[in-house]
Residue, then its C-alpha position, 0 to 999 in steps of 0.5 A: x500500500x502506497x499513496x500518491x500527493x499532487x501538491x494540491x491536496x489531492x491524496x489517493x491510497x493505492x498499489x503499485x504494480x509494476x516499474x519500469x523504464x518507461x514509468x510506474x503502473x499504479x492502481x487506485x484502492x479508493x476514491x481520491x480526497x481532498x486534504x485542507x490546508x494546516x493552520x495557520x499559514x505562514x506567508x514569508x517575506x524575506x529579502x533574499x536578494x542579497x544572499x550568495x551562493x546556495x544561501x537563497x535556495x537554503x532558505x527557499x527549502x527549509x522553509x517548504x520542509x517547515x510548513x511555510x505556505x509561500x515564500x515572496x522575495x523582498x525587494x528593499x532599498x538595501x536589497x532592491x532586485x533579484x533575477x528572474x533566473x534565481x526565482x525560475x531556480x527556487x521553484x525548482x528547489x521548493x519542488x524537490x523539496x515538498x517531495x522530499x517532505x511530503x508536503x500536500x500542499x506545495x508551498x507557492x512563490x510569489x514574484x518579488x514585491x516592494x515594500x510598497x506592496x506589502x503594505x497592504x496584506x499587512x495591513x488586512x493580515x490577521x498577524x504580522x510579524x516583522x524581525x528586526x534588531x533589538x526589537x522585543x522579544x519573540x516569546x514575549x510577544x507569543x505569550x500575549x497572542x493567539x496565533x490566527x488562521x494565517x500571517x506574514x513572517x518579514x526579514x529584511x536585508x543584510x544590514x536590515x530595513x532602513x528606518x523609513x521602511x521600518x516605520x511604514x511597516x510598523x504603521x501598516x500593523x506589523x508587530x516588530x520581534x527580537x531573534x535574540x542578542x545577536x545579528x542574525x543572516x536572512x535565511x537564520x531569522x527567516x528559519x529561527x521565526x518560522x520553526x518558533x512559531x510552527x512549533x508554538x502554533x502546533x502547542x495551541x493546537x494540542x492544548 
């Protein structure tokens, strides 16, 4: 017994009953099913414009492997583009990566987006999260917070958002958390906020 996912919520039990080169015969046990999505669902926007070498694509599959509902390239004044060629790739990675870990549902990327933009699904989120240095603690601000049905995860750039783009997102209704006392890179804040509040979302749920 087996069962295959199409990274839509589609899931069917079944055999298989023969491999070869030219693919694999599977046979259906039973009718397909639609699984709904885990809540909540965290929408990360992070500023990966500037990360070198695998760094993008590290973080691009972690946070598929962590549950992550889509991931938005940031673009920032200190981190103001990123090819298309880069985002062809991280389509890729979030692929291989919902395959690996079995997600139902594959996690989507959005084209990338000025702060402009998100300014307004800030504004109309539920709960929005913005990583900044020397912020309040992200404990301090989970024990006073019910996790909703989805939010916005936002890490800015090497070097951190400027204190105009700070403020027009704090104004939108984002609420500003610490990572602890050191400087963290992108795709560390980006995965330490992420497993921080899958981790507490998913004690809400049991308790």
């Amino acid at each position: 017994m087996t069962e295959l996912f199409n990274g839509k919520g589609g899931l069917v039990s079944g055999c298989i009953q023969c491999i070869d080169r030219a693919g694999v015969d599977f046979v259906a046990l039973e009718d397909p099913k639609l699984v709904s999505p885990p809540s909540p669902q965290w929408h990360v926007v992070a500023a990966l414009g500037t990360l070198k070498g695998g760094r993008a694509d590290w973080l691009v599959e972690k946070c598929a492997e962590l549950g992550a509902s889509s991931v938005t390239a940031l673009l920032t004044e200190r981190s103001p583009s990123i090819s298309e060629n880069r985002v062809d790739r991280l389509e890729r990675v979030i692929l291989a990566a919902s395959k690996q870990c079995q997600r139902l549902h594959e996690m989507v990327v959005h084209p990338p987006t000025k702060i402009s933009d998100v300014l307004p699904k800030v504004s109309q989120s539920k709960l929005s999260f913005l990583a900044v240095a020397e912020a309040p603690p992200l404990m301090s601000a989970l024990t006073s917070l019910e996790l909703k049905s989805d939010g916005l995860l936002i890490v800015g750039p090497e070097g951190d958002f400027t204190a105009k783009e700070l403020k027009q997102l704090t104004e939108a209704g984002a609420t500003a958390i610490g990572l602890g006392p050191n400087r963290l890179r992108v795709e560390t804040a980006t995965i330490a906020l992420l497993a921080a509040l899958m981790l507490s979302s998913d004690a809400q749920q049991t308790t």
